[in-house]
C-alpha positions in Angstrom: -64.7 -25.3 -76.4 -63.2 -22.6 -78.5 -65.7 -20.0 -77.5 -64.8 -20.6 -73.6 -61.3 -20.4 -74.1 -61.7 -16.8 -76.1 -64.6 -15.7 -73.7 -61.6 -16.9 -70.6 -58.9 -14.8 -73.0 -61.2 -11.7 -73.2 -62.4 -11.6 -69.5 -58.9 -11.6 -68.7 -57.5 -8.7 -71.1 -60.7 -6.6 -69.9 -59.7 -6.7 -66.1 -56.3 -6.1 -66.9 -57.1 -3.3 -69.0 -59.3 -1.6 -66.3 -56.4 -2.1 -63.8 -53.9 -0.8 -65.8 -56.3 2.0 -66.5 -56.4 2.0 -70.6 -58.3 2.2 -73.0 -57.6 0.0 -75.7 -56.3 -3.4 -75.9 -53.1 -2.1 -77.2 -52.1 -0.4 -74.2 -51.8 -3.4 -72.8 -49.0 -4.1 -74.5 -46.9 -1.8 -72.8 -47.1 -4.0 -69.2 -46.4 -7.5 -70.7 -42.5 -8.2 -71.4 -41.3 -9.4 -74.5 -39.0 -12.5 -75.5 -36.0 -10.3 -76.6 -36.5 -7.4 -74.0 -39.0 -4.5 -73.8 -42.6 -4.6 -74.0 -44.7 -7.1 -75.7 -45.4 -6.0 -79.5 -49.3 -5.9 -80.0 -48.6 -7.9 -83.6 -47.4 -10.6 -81.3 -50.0 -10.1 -78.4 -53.1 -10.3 -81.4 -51.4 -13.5 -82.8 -51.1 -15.1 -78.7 -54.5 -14.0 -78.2 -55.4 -16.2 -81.6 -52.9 -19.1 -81.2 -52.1 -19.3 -77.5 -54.7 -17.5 -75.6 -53.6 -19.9 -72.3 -49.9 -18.1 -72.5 -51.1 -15.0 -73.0 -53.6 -15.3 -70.3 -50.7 -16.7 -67.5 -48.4 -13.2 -68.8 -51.2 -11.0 -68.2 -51.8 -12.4 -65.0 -48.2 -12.8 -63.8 -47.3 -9.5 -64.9 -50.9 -7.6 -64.6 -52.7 -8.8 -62.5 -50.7 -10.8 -59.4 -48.8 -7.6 -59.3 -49.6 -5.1 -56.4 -48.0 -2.1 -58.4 -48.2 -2.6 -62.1 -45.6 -0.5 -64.0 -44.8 0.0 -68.0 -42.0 -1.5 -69.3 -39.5 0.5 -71.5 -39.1 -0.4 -75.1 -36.8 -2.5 -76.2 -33.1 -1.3 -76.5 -32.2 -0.4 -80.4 -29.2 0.6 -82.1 -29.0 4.5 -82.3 -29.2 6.4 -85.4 -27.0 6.5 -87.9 -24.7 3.0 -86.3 -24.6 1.3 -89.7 -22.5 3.4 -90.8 -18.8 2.4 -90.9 -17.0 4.3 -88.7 -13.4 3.5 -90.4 -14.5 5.2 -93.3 -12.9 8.6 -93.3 -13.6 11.8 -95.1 -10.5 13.6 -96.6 -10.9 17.1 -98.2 -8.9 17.3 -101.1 -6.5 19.0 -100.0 -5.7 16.0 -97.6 -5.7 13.7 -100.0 -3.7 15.5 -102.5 -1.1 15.8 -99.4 -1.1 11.4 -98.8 -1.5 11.0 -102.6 2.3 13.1 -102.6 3.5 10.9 -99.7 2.2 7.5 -101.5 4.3 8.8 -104.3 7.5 9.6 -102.5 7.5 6.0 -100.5 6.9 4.4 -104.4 3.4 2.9 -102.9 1.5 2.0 -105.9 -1.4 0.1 -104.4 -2.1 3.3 -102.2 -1.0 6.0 -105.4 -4.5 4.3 -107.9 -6.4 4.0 -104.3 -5.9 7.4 -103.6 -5.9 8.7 -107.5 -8.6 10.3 -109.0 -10.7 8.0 -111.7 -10.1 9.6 -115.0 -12.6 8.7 -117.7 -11.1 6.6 -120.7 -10.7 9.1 -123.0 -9.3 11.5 -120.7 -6.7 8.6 -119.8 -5.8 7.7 -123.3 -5.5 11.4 -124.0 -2.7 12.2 -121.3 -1.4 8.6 -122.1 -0.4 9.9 -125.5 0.7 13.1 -124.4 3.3 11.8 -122.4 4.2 9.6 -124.8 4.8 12.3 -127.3 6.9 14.2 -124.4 9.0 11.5 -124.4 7.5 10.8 -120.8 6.1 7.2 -119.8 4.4 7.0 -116.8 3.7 3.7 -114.8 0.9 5.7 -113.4 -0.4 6.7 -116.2 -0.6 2.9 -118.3 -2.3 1.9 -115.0 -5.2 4.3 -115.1 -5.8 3.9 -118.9 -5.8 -0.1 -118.2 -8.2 0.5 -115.1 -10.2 2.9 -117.6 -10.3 0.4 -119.9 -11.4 -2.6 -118.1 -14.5 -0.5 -116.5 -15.8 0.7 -119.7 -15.0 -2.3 -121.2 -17.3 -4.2 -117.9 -20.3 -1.3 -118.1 -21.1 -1.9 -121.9 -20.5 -5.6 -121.9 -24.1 -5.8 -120.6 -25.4 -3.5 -123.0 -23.8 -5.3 -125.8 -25.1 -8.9 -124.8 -29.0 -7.3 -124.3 -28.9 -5.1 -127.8 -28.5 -9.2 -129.2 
């Protein structure tokens, strides 16, 4: 029974292929639609031929062989190149964002002012921190990047701390 069915499967593919003029079963591929547009992947036509040789046999010859002109299919649509990337994401040079860094400032925006601020390392935050506090200068700006400092240093060698045990 099995052995009809594939010898049915293969006569079928062989005819097609000498219509379509190719000369491997792959080429096939290119006349048989897919289910989400495009042409049939030959992955998916080796696994019909396996598990549903019938199917695959009734798409070849609806779309091969009952066909008076038989034509190739284009592939399947894809995103272009280069579409995952975000396209709000915009590129400042610095002198740009020095410029809306200035403007935060002037309108008091302070969620904007430590978006748009340069990360400092910790100890270049505590230094400047004690500078101004020295110059008699204390600087809501300046607290918040040392605390921001702070809480990342303190977050990349908590892991270290807890694996050294």
């Amino acid at each position: 029974m099995e052995t009809k069915k594939s010898k049915e499967i293969e006569e079928v593919i062989a005819k097609a292929i000498k219509k379509v003029g190719a000369k491997k079963e792959n080429e096939l591929c290119k006349y048989l639609p897919g289910e989400k547009g495009g042409y049939m992947h030959h992955f998916t036509m080796r696994k019909m031929k396996l598990k549903q040789p019938q199917q695959l046999a009734s798409i070849i010859e609806k779309n091969v062989l009952q066909t008076d002109r038989v034509m190739a299919l284009a592939p399947k649509q894809r995103a272009p190149r280069g579409s995952r990337k975000r396209r709000e994401h915009l590129n400042f040079s610095r002198n740009q964002l020095e410029r809306l860094l200035t403007i935060a400032r002037m309108t008091g925006d302070k969620e904007i002012v430590s978006m748009l601020s340069p990360r400092k390392s910790l100890a270049a935050a505590k230094r400047e921190l004690i500078q101004s506090i020295r110059h008699n200068k204390v600087e809501q700006e300046l607290w918040n990047s040392y605390t921001e400092s702070a809480q990342a240093h303190q977050l990349l060698n908590a892991p270290l701390a807890s694996a050294s045990k």
